[in-house]
C-alpha positions, 0 to 999 in steps of 0.5 A, spaced: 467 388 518 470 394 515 469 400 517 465 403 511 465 412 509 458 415 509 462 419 503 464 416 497 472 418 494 468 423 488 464 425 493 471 427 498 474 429 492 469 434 491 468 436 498 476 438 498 475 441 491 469 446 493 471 447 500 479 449 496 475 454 492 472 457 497 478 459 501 481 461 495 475 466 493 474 468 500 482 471 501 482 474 494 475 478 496 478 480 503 483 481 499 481 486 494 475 488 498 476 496 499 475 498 506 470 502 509 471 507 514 465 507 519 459 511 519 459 517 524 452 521 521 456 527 519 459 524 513 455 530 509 460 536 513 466 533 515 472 534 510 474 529 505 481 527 505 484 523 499 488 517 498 490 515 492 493 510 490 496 503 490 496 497 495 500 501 500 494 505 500 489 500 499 491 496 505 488 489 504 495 486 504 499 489 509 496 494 514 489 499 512 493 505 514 486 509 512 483 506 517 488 507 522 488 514 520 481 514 520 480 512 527 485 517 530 482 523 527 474 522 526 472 528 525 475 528 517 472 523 512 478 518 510 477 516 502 481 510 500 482 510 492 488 505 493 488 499 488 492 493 488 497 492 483 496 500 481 502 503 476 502 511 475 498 510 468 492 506 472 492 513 476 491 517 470 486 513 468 482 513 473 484 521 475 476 523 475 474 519 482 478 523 487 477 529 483 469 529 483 470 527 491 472 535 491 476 533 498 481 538 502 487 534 500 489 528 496 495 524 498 498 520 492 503 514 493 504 510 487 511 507 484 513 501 487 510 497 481 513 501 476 519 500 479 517 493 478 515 492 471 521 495 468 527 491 470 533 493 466 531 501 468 536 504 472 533 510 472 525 512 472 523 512 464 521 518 461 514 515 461 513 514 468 517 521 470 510 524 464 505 520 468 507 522 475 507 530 472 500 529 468 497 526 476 500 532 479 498 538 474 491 535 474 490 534 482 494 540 484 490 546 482 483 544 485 486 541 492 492 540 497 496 535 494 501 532 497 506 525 494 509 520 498 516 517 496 515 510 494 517 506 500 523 502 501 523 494 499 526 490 505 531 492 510 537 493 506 538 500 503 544 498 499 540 493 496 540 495 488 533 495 488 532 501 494 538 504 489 533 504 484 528 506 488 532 513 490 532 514 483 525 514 482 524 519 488 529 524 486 524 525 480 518 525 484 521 530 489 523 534 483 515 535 480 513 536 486 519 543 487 516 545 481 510 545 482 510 547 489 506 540 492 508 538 498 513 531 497 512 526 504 519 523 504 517 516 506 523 512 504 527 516 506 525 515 515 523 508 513 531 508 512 533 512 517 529 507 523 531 501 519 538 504 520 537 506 528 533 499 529 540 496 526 537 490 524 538 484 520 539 486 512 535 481 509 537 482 501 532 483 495 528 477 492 522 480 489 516 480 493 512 475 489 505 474 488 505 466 492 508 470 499 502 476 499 497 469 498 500 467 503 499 473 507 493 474 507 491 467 508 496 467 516 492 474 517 485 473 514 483 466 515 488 464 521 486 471 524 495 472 525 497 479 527 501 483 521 506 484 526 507 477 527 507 475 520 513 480 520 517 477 525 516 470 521 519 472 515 525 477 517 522 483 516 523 490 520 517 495 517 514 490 512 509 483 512 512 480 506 518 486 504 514 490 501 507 491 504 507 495 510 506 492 517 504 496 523 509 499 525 511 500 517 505 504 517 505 509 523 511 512 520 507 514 514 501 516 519 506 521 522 507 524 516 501 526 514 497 526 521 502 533 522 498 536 514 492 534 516 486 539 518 484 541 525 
């Protein structure tokens, strides 16, 4: 006799269906979940300290430095204002939070995805050089400001989108001079380790949003270390040639640990 299913084809059907959407919306929270430092008791007293920025800040994706940070100084209060896909005009748009936070410094890094979004621009439009300078006049003269470059994406320097990247920095580094904010050259020792390390140079294809998915899907459902995702696509600093792994992360970490307040 054959061996009868306790569950109809349909009912298999929607099972498999329920349970794809149910994987589907639980990496897009992980995903777009915004961390939370843990609570001490002294949140009222210690000195905040800002991130503002995109998905390097955000940390859903590739590695939560925030929270590294957070965890090796305790006595600051880490504030992750990182938002995924984040272009230099959202900032603008959403300036009011790290202002009413009244923190000790901000950090901004914001860029990668205005690089992203204009194909055919050699150099950064005067859009975007108007926006970073709207962020900095806002921010600088009721805090200590800081701006990061914008990272390096994959490993190879030479590649015509770090040359574009280099062009973007040069007029951040530029805003930063003339308003006396201090500029965190990011790109500029992720390329001097990528250069010491003598790596394989992987060339550019845009990191695409199926890559990131499947990312989170290896780090949040299948509990893989970053580090390993990375070595699994070739990448030396990132987890998908654009996001931070660990050590992608350490190197922006040593850069602000020295700033940081006692």
């Amino acid at each position: 006799m054959p061996m009868k299913w306790p569950l109809s084809t349909t009912q298999m059907i929607i099972i498999f269906f329920a349970t794809t959407i149910f994987v589907m919306l639980y990496v897009v929270y992980k995903v777009y979940q915004h961390p939370k430092a843990p609570l001490t008791g002294q949140e009222s007293i210690r000195k905040k300290i800002v991130f503002f920025g995109d998905s390097h800040i955000h940390g859903r994706i590739g590695d939560d430095v925030v929270m590294a940070l957070q965890i090796e100084m305790p006595h600051l209060e880490m504030v992750n204002l990182g938002n995924n896909g984040d272009v230099a005009a959202d900032l603008l748009g959403r300036i009011d939070g790290p202002k009413k936070l009244s923190p000790e410094q901000i950090y901004i890094l914001v860029g990668s995805n205005d690089v992203f979004e204009c194909q055919t621009c050699q150099s950064p439009p005067s859009e975007f050089q108007d926006q970073y300078k709207k962020l900095v006049e806002s921010l600088a003269p009721n805090t200590k400001l800081f701006v990061i470059s914008i990272p390096m994406i994959v490993d190879d320097e030479n590649d015509f989108i770090n040359t574009k990247i280099r062009q973007y920095n040069k007029a951040i580094a530029s805003i930063s001079a003339i308003h006396g904010v201090k500029y965190l050259p990011l790109y500029e020792k992720m390329a001097a380790t990528i250069k010491a390390l003598k790596v394989n140079k992987k060339p550019y294809d845009r990191p695409s949003f199926s890559r990131a998915a499947i990312v989170a899907i290896r780090r949040y459902l299948l509990g893989q270390e970053l580090s390993s995702i990375a070595t699994a696509y070739g990448f030396a600093l990132t987890v998908d040639g654009l996001h931070f792994s660990r050590e992608g992360s350490q190197i922006l970490m040593s850069l602000i640990i020295p700033e940081l307040p006692l």
